[in-house]
C-alpha positions in Angstrom: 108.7 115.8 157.5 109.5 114.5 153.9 110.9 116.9 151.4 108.2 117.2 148.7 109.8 117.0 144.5 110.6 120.7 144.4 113.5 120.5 147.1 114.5 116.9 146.3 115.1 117.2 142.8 118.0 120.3 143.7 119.0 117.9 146.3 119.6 115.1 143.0 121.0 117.2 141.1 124.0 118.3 143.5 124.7 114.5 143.2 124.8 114.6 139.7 126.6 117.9 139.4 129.5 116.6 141.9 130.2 113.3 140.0 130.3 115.2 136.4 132.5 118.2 137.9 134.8 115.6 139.8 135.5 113.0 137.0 135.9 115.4 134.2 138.5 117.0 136.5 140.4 113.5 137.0 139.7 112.7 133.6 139.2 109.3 134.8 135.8 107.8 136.7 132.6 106.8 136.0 129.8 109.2 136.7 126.8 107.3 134.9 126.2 105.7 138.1 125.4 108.4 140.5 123.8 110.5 138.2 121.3 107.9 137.4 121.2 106.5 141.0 121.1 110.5 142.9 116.8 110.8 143.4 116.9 107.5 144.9 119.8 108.4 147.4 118.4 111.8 147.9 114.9 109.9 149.1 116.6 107.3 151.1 119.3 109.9 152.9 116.3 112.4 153.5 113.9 110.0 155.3 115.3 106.1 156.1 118.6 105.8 156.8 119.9 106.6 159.9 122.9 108.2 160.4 124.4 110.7 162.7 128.0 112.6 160.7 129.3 113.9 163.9 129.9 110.6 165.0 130.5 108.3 162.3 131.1 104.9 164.2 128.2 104.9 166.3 127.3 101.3 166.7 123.7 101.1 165.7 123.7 103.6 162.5 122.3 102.8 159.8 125.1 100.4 157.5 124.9 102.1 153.8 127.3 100.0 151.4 127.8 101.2 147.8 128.5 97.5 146.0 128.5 99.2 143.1 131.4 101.0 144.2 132.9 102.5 141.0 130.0 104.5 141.0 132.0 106.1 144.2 131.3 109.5 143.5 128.1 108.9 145.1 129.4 108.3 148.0 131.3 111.0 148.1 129.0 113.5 146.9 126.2 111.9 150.2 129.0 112.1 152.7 130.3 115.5 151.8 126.7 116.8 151.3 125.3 115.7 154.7 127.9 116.5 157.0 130.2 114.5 157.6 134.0 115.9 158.2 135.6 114.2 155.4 135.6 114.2 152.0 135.8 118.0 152.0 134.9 120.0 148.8 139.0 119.7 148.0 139.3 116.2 148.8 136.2 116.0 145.9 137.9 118.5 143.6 141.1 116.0 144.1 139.0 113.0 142.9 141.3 110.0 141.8 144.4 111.8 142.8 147.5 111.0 144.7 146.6 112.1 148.9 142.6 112.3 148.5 140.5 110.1 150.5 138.2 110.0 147.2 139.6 107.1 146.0 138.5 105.4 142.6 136.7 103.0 145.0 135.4 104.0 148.0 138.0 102.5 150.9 136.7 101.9 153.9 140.0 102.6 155.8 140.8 106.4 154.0 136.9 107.6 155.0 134.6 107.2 157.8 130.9 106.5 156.4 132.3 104.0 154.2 131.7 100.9 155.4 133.6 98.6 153.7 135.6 98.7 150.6 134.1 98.2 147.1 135.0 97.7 144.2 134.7 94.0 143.3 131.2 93.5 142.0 129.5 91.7 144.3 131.5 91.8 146.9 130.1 94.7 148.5 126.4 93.0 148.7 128.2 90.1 150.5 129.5 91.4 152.6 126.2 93.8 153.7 125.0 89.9 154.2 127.8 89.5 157.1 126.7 93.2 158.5 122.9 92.0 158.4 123.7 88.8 160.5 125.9 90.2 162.6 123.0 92.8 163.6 120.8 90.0 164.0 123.0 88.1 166.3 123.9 91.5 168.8 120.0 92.5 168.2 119.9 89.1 170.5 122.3 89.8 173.0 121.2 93.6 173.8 117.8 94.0 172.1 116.3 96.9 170.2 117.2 99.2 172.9 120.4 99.9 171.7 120.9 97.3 168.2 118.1 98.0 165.9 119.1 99.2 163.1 119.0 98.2 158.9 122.0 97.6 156.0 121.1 99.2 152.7 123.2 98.3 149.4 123.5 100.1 146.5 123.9 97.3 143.7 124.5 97.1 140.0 123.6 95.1 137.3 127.3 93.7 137.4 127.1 93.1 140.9 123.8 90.4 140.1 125.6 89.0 137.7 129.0 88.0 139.8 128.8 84.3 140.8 128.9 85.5 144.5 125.5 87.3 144.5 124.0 84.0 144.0 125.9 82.6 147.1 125.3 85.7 149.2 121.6 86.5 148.6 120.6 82.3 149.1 122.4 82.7 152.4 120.6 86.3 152.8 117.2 84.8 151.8 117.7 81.3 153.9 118.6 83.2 157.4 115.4 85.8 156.6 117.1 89.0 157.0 114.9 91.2 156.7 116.8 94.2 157.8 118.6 93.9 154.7 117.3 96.1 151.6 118.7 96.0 148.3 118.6 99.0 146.3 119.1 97.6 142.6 120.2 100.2 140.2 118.1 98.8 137.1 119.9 100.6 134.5 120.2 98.2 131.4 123.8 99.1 130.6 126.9 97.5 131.4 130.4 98.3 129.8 130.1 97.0 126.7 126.5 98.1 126.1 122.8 96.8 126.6 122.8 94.1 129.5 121.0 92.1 126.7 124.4 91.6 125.5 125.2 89.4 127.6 122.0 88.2 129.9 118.3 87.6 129.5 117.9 86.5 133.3 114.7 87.1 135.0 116.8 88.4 138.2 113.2 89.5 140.5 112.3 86.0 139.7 115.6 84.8 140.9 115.6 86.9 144.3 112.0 85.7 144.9 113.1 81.9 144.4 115.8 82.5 147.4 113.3 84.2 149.8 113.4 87.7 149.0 110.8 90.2 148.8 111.1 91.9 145.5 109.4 95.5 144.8 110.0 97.8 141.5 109.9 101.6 141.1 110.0 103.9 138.6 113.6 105.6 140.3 113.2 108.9 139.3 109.6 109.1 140.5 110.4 110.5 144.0 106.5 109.3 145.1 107.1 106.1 143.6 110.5 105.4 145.4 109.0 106.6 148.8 106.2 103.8 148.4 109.2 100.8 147.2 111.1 101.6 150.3 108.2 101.5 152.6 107.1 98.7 151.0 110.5 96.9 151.6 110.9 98.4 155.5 107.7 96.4 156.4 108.4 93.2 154.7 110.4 90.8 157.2 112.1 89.2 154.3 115.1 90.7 152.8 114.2 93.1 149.9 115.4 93.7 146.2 114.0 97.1 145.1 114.4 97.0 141.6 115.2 101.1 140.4 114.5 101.5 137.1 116.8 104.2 136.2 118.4 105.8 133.4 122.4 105.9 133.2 124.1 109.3 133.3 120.6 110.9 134.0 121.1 114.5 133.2 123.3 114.4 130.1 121.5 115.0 127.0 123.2 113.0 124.8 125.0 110.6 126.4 122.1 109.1 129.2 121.0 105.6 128.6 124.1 104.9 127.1 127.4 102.7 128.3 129.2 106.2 127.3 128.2 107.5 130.9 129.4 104.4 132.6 133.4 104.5 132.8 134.6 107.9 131.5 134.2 111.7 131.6 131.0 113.4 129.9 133.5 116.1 128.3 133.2 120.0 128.6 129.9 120.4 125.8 128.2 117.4 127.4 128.3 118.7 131.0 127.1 122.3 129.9 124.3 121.0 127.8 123.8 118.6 131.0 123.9 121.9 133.3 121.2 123.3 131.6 118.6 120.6 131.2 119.3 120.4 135.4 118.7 123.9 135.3 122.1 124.1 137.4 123.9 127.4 137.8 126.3 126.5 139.8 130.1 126.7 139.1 131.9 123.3 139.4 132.2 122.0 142.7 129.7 124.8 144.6 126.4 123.8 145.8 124.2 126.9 146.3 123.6 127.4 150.4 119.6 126.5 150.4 120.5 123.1 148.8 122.9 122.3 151.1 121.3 123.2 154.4 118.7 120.8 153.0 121.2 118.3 152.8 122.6 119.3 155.8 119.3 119.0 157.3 119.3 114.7 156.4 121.4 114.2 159.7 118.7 115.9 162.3 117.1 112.3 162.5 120.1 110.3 163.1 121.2 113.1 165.1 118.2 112.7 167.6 118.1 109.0 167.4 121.4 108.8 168.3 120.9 110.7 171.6 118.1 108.4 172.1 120.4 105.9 172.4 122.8 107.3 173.9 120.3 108.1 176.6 119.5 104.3 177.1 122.9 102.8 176.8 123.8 105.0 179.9 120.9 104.6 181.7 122.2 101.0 182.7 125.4 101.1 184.1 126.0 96.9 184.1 124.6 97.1 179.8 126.6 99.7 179.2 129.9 98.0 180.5 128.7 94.7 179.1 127.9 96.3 175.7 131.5 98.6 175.7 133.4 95.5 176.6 131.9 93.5 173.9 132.4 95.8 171.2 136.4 95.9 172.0 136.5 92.6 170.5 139.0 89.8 171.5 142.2 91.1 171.2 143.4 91.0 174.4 141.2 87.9 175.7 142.7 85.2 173.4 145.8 84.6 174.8 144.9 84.5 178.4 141.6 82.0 177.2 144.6 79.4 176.0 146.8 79.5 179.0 145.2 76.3 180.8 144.6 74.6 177.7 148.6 75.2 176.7 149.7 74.0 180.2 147.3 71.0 179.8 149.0 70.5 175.8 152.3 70.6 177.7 151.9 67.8 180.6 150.2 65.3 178.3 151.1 66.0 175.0 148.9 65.0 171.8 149.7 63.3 168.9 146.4 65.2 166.5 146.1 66.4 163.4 146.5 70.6 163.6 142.5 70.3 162.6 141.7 68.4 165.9 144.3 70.7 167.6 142.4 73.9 166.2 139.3 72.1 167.6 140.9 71.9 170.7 141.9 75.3 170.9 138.6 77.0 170.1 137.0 75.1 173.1 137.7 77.1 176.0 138.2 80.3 173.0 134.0 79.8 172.3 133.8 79.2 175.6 135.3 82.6 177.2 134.6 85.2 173.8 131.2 85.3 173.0 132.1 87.4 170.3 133.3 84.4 168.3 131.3 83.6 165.5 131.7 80.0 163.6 131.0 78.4 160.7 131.6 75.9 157.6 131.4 76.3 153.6 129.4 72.3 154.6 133.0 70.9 156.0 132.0 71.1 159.6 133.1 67.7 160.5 136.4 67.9 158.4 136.8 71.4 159.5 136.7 71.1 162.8 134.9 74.4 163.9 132.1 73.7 165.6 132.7 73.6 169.6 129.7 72.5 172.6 129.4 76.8 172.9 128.4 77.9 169.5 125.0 76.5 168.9 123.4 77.0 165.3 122.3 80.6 163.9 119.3 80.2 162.6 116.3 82.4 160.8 114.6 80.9 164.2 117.3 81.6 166.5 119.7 84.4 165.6 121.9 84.0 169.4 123.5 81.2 167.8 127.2 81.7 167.2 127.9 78.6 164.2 126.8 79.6 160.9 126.0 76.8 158.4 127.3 78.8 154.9 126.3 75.6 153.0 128.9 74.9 149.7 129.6 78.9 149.4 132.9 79.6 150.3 133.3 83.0 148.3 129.8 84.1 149.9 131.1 82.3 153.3 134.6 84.6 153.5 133.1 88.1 152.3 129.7 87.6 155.1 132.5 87.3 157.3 134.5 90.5 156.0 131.1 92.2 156.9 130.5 90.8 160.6 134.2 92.2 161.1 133.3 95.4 159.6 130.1 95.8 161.4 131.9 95.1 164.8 131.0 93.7 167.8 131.7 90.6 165.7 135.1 88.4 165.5 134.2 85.5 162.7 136.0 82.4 161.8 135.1 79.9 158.5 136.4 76.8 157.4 136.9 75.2 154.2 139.6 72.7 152.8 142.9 74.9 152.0 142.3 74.3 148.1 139.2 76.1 148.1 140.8 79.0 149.1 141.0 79.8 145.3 137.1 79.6 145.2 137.3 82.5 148.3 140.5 84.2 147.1 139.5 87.8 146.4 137.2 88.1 149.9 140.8 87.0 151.6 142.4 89.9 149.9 139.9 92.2 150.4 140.4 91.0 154.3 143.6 92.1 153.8 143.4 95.4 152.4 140.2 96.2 154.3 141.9 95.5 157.7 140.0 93.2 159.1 141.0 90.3 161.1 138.6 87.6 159.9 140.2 84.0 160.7 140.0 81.0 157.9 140.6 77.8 159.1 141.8 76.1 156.0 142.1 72.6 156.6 143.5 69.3 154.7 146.6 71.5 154.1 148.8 69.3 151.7 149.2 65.9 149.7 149.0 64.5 153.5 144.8 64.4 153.1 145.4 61.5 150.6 143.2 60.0 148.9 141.1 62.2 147.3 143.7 63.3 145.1 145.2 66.4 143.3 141.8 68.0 142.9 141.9 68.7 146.6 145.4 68.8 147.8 147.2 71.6 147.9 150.0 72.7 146.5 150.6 75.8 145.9 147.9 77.4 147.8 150.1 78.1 150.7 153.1 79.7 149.2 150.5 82.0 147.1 148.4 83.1 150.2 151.7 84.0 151.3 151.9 86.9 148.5 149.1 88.8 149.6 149.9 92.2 151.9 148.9 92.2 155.3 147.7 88.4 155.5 148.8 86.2 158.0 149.6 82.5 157.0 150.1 80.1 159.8 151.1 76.2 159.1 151.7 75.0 162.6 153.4 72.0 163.4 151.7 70.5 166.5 149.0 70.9 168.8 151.0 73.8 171.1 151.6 75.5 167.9 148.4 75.6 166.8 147.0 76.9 170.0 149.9 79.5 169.9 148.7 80.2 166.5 144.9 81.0 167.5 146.5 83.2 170.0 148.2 85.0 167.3 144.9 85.6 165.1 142.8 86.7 167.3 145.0 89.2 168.7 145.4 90.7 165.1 142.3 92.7 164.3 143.3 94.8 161.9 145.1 91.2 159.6 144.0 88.1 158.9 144.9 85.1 159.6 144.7 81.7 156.8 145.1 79.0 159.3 146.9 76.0 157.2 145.8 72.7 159.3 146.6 68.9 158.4 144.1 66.2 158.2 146.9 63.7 159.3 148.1 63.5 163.1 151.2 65.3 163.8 153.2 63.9 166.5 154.4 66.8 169.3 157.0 68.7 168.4 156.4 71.2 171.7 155.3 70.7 175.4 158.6 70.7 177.5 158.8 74.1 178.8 155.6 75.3 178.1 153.8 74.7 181.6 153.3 78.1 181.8 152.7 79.5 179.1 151.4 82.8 178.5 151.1 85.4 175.8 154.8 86.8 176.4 156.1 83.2 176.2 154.3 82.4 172.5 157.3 81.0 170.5 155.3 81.6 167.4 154.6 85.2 167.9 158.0 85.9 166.2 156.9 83.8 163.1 160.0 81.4 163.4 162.0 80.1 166.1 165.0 77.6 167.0 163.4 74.4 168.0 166.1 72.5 168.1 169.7 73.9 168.7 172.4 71.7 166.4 174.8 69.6 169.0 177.5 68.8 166.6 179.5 71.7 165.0 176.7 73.2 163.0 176.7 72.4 159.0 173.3 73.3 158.4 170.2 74.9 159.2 166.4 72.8 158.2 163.3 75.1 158.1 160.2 73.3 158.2 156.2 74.2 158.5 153.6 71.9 159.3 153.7 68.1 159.3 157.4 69.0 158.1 158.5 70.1 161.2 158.3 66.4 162.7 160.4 65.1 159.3 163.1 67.8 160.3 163.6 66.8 163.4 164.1 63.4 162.2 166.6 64.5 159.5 168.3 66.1 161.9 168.8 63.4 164.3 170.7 61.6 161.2 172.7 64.4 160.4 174.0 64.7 164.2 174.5 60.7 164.3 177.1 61.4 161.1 178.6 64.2 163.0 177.0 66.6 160.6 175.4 69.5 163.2 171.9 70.4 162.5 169.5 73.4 163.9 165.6 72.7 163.6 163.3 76.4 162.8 160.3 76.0 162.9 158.6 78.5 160.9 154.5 78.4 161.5 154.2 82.2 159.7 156.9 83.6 157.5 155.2 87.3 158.0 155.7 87.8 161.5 159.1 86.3 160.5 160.0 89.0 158.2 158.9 91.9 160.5 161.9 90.5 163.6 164.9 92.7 164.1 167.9 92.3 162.3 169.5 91.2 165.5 167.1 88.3 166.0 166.7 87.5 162.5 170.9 86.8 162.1 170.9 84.6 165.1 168.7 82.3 163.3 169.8 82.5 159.8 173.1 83.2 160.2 175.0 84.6 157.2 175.7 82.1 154.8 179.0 83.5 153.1 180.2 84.0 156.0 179.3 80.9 157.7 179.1 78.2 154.8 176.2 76.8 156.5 173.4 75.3 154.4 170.0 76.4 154.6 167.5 74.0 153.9 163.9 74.1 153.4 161.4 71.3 154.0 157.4 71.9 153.1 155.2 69.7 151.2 154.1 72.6 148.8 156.0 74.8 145.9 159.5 75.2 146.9 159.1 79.1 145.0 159.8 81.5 147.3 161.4 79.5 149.7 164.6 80.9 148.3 164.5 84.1 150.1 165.2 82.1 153.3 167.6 79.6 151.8 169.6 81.7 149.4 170.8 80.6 146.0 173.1 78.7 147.8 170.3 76.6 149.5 168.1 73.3 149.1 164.5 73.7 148.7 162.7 70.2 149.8 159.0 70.6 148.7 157.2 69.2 145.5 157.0 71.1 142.2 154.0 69.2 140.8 150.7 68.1 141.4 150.2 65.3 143.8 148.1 61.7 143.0 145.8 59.4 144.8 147.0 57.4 147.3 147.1 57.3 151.3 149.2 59.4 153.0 151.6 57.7 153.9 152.3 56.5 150.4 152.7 60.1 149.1 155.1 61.2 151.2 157.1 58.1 150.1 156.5 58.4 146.7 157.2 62.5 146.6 160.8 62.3 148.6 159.4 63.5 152.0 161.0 61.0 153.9 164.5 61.2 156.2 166.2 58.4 153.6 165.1 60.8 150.8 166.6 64.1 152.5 169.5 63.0 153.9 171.2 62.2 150.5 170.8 65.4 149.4 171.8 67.7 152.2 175.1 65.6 152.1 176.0 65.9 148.7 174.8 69.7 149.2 177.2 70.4 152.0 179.7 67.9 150.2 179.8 69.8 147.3 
């Protein structure tokens, strides 16, 4: 039964009370946000969204993603309040601080309930896009029985504004997910001050155009928000609820105004606050009758959950099919590729690493239905789309191929949220230079641990043509700075399926897979018959390709179409009696995590060895350093490239044996 005004409004004003108490107490925060957001959470956490706190991850709660996520004390202040184990009152009381899950942003990886990590405006909506697909699609494959459930966001006027709300909600709007709801906290304020500062956008108008259903409340009318959310629960379009709110609701002088958004209220504005609330309560206690109401929110999750629980075990054969499926792919992907690596090995392929990936994700699609596809509208350069993923469509959501039109930002965070959502393993594609347009959703990937795959294709001045607008150069060597992000540059088609391998088995990193447009001759296939996951020559990042036959003088590293051009350099070198290893590095990360041991046997000390290291890549030569030493020679190209075929560009930029050769012999010659 729905609470009636008299126990909600208690129920608000814990919220409120919270988010004061813990950001004066970190003297840093913003508590504007959930004071002027708390009756609509206390509605929608007292009778819609279902959750169950004794069990956080159960697969078909209720998704609740805060966009607006430095607002996080209202997070917080719902998880603590209902139930769940963590944040406890002293986590909240150590807001901000050094050890407390309460982060300045909620992180999805410090506290269960939090879906995803926020922070980034927009991103958070974007990725709730990914979460409502991926329900759709498992909806499909197990039916309401045990996935039927909704994604509410919690979004601010900031997060409307960001270029990728405008990507993610014509994606939302075009698929018709409508068991996606938009709670828009329509405050007025941003930072600086009015939103009139700096938009007069007719944002309802703007939803509506991309397919939504749009509904307004008054958001501290508790009636009014009850009738908004039913209004947006029936409608089988996704919904923009438009709150209108005031900022830092509660404090006298300061609500309404950008001087609740980003800092504390100070001591005299939270008393005077206290007492328009009518809140007696010392900081950081919430008087017993308001929290066994809040306590009370779970009962309905709670019983739901047993529900299901009830019917996923009713079926032995669901049950097993479901459980498998929601292990993900880790340890399928390798075993998927063994026939197709054997194959690779008796007839080897002279493909660019995009057909190779194609290659690779044939019998991948094939054996994971997990997989999920797409293209930012690059699916014939791209190369993802395979004979097992069909279209997902608003007509058909058991289609595994997603067509994210020109949106590669919206494209990489949607997939962020299938990850997150689980039961999902996505991979998008897009030419490697756009990977600036999707940067931030890779690096939220990253620190959100989740292995999303992005097949970046046309990976260097080697797609021609079209010229330095779209080739890359130093796109790989700055991916390569991000923390817990997997860059692979393979060299043929073996490495690339050894690559795929390597991704997939990675769910808590991503992978950037760096794939030419030109055909790469083999570099791989004797001794790789049988093949198998403990026999991956690229799971250690780098490996000796080619042992120098001569008395060894130096040591070429090459990624990529580069590898080929080393091997060829090398074979001069040996002819002049000048010995020459070949490593072939397709991921510097998994390079840098080897033992010492392993590490020295391929890079061998260079004082004490006077060998030259030498790097070959067609891409920023920064960096490359830490492999070749201050002592070393770093082949790559330190510009933009030009218009031209291929062919020509390598020429014309030095990546050619008659242009190497010189220079490792003057090098070793002093």
């Amino acid at each position: 039964m729905s609470l009636d005004a008299s126990r909600l409004a208690p129920m608000a004003n814990a919220i409120r009370a919270l988010s004061m108490d813990a950001v004066q107490a970190a003297n840093s925060g913003h508590p504007g946000m959930p004071m002027g957001m708390a009756d609509v959470a206390a509605v929608l956490w007292s009778d819609y969204i279902k959750f169950d706190p004794a069990d956080p991850k159960w697969p078909d709660r209720d998704r609740f993603v805060l966009s607006a996520g430095h607002g996080s004390m209202l997070i917080y202040s719902l998880l603590h309040l209902s139930g769940y184990a963590r944040p406890t009152m002293d986590d909240i009381r150590n807001f901000r601080q050094l050890s407390s899950p309460c982060a300045g942003h909620p992180e999805n990886f410090l506290l269960d309930g939090v879906e995803c990590t926020t922070g980034p405006l927009g991103q958070g909506l974007a990725m709730a896009v990914g979460m409502a697909i991926a329900e759709r699609h498992l909806n499909t494959q197990f039916g309401d029985d045990l996935v039927d459930h909704r994604t509410w966001v919690v979004a601010g006027d900031g997060c409307l504004m960001e270029g990728v709300n405008h990507e993610a909600i014509g994606l939302a709007g075009h698929l018709k997910l409508g068991r996606l709801i938009v709670l828009w906290d329509d405050n007025n304020i941003t930072i600086d001050g009015p939103a009139a500062l700096s938009t007069s956008e007719d944002i309802p108008a703007r939803y509506r155009a991309t397919g939504w259903h749009v509904v307004s409340c008054d958001g501290h009318d508790y009636a009014d928000i009850r009738r908004a959310l039913d209004e947006a629960v029936a409608d089988d379009r996704p919904s923009l609820v438009a709150c209108k709110t005031v900022i830092g609701k509660g404090a006298p002088s300061k609500q309404g105004t950008s001087a609740t958004h980003g800092a504390p209220l100070g001591a005299d504005e939270i008393s005077a606050a206290r007492e328009v609330l009518g809140w007696d309560a010392a900081p950081f206690e919430v008087p017993a009758g308001i929290l066994a109401d809040w306590r009370s929110t779970g009962d309905r999750g709670k019983a739901a959950h047993g529900e299901w629980r009830q019917r996923l075990e009713g079926d032995v054969d669901t049950r097993a099919k479901f459980e498998n499926w929601m292990m993900g792919v880790a340890d399928l992907a390798a075993p998927a590729l063994e026939e197709h690596i054997a194959a690779l090995a008796a007839e080897p392929k002279n493909v660019a690493s995009r057909k190779a990936s194609e290659m690779a994700l044939g019998p991948l699609t094939a054996k994971l239905p997990q997989l999920i596809g797409g293209s930012a509208d690059l699916t014939g350069s791209n190369n993802t789309k395979t004979p097992s993923t069909d279209p997902l469509t608003s007509e058909d959501y058991s289609g595994r191929y997603l067509y994210y039109g020109i949106r590669e930002f919206g494209m990489a965070a949607a997939m962020n949220g299938m990850m997150l959502h689980g039961g999902i393993v996505p991979y998008g594609g897009t030419f490697l230079i756009f990977s600036d347009y999707c940067r931030n959703a890779i690096r939220m990937s990253a620190l959100q641990q989740v292995g999303v795959v992005y097949v970046m294709t046309h990976d260097s001045i080697g797609l021609g043509e079209d010229g330095p607008t779209h080739q890359p150069v130093e796109q790989v060597m700055s991916l390569r700075l991000i923390p817990n992000l997997n860059v692979y540059r393979p060299a043929d088609a073996i490495e690339t399926a050894e690559c795929w391998a390597l991704a997939l088995q990675s769910p808590n990193t991503p992978s950037v897979l760096a794939l030419s447009r030109q055909n790469l001759a083999p570099v791989r296939g004797e001794g790789d018959a049988g093949w198998s996951a403990a026999s991956n020559r690229s799971a250690r990042g780098a490996y000796r390709l080619r042992a120098a036959t001569a008395e060894r003088r130096t040591i070429l590293i090459a990624t990529g179409s580069e590898v080929q051009l080393a091997m060829e350099v090398a074979d001069q070198l040996e002819a002049q009696g000048i010995g020459a290893d070949v490593i072939s590095m397709p991921c510097a990360e998994l390079f840098d995590v080897q033992d010492d041991a392993y590490k020295s046997d391929l890079l061998p000390d260079v004082s004490a060895s006077q060998i030259l290291r030498v790097s070959i890549e067609a891409g920023v030569t920064m960096g490359w350093e830490r492999y070749t030493t201050a002592k070393g020679l770093n082949i790559g190209l330190d510009r933009f490239g030009a218009s031209a075929p291929a062919e020509d560009l390598f020429e014309r930029f030095g990546f050619t044996v008659d242009a190497i050769v010189p220079q490792i012999l003057n090098k070793i010659n002093g």
